[in-house]
N, C-alpha and C positions, 0 to 999 in steps of 0.2 A: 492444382489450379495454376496458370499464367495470368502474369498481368500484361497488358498491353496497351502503349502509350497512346494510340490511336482515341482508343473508345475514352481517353480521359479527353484529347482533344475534342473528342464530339462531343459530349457531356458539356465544357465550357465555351464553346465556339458557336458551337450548333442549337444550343436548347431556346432562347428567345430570339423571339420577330421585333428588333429595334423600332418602336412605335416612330410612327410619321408628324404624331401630333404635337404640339407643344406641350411640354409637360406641367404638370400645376406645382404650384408652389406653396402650396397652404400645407399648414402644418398636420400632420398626422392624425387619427383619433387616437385617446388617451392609449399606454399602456402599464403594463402588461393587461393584454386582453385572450381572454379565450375563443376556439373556432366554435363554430356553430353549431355542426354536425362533422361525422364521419360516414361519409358517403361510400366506400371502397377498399377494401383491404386486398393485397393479395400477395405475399409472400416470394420472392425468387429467389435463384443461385443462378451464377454464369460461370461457365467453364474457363474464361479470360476477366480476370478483373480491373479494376478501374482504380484509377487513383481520387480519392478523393480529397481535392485541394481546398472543402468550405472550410476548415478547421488548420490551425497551425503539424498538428499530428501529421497528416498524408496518409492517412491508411490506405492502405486497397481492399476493395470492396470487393467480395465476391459473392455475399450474400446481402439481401437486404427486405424491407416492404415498401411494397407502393401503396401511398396510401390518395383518397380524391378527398379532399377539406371542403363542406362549405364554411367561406368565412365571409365578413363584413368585405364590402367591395373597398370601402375608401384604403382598408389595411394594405393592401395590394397594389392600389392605383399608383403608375409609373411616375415617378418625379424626380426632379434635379436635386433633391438631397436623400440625405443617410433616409434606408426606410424600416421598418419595423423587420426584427428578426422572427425567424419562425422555428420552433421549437417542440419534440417530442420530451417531454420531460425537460433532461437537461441538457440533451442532446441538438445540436443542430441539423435542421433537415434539408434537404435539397430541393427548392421549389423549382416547374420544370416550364410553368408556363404564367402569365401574368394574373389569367384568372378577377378582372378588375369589371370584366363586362358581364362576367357569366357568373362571379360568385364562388365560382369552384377553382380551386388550387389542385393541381398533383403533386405530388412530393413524393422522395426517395426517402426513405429512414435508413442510414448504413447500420451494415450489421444485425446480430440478433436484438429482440426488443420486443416486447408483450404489448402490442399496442391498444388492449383491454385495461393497464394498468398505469398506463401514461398518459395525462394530459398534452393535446395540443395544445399550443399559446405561442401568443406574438409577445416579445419583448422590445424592449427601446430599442430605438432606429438606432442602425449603426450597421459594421462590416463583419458578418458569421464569421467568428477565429479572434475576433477582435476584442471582445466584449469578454470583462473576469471573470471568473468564476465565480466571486462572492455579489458579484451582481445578477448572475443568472441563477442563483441561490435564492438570494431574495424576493425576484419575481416572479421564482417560481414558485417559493411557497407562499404569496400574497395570493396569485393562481388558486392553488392548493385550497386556503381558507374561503376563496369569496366564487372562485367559478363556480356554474355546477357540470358535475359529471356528466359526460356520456355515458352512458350504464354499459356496461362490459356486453351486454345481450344484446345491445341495440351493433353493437361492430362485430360481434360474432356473426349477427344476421347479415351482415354485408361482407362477410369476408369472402372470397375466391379460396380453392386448390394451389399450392405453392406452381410458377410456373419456371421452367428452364431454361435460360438462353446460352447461346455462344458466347456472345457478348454485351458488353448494355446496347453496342449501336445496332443489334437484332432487335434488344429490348422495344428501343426507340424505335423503329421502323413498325414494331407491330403492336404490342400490346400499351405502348405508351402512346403512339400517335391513334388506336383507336379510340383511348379512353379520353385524347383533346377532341376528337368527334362527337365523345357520346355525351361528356361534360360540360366542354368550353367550347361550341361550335361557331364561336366566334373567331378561336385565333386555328382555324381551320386551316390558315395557311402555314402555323407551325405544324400540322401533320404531314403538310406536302413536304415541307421542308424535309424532315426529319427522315422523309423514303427517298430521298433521291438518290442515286447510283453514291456519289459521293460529299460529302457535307461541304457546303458554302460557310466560309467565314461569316459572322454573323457579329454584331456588337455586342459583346459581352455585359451580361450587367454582374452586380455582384454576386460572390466577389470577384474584384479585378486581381486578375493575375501577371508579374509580370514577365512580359514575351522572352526579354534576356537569362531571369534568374529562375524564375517557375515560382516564386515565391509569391503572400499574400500582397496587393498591396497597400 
């Protein structure tokens, strides 16, 4: 496997359509909260991996699952502060579209992960990498005690065949931009985005990275 810096640029540059609208300022619904449903499962590997800068770690990704969330819209809805983290377990996940009109999230899970055996959940607003250990500890087993499961059968029934790409920016051009069509047909302009011959700098939202050091920030 290769990693290649590119497909990490498009990954944080590339993946949201900086909203036009004014952002709201009300404060979050409560957390830790659980998602709704698990809409989509589908497993990959890429022959060029990807850096993944959500976590202080930097791993590179060269396997992972996609997975489609329904969650509460308010969780998601874009605003001018810290906003609710999103979470497999205890693992932080890569959200890839806003998901605020449509209900439905995508998300990367890095890595191997049984996602029959992992709670999705939102934890307190803040920056993925940021946030301790012994606090995502906590909410997750608050989680654990008071959500109720997704039954293992219900995401087996939605899962895909593992799929293979080049890289994630193949990812992104095909099997991720068709599922903001089939999902979120509202930010239908991030699917155009994400096929164009080459990726347009975009506003980053979290986490911010920064341009000089590559670090969180």
């Amino acid at each position: 496997m290769r990693y290649h810096k590119l497909t990490s640029l498009l990954l944080i540059l590339a993946s949201f359509a900086a909203p036009t609208e004014a952002l709201p300022q009300e404060d979050p619904p409560k957390t830790p909260a659980a998602v709704r449903d698990v809409l989509y499962v589908r497993p990959f590997t890429l022959e060029t991996g990807y850096l993944f800068t959500w976590v202080p770690e930097r791993p590179i990704v060269e396997r992972g699952t996609i997975v489609v969330l329904s969650v509460d819209p308010a969780l998601v809805e874009p605003r001018n502060s810290a906003e609710p983290v999103l979470y497999a377990g205890d693992r932080v996940v890569e959200r890839l579209n806003w998901g605020n009109q449509s209900g439905n999230v995508i998300v990367v899970v890095p890595g191997n992960v049984d996602v029959t055996a992992e709670p999705f959940w939102f934890g307190s607003p803040g920056l993925p990498g940021r946030v301790s250990p012994e606090q995502v500890r906590s909410e997750l087993a608050t989680i654990r005690r008071s959500a109720k499961t997704i039954p293992a059968a219900r995401i087996q029934s939605v899962t895909e065949p593992e799929i293979q790409a080049r890289d994630f920016a193949e990812l992104l051009k095909g099997e991720l931009a068709e599922l903001v069509l089939r999902f979120s047909p509202q930010e239908s302009d991030l699917a155009r985005k994400w096929r164009l011959p080459e990726a347009r700098r975009a506003e980053p939202r979290v986490p911010a990275v920064d341009d000089q050091t590559g670090e969180l920030k």
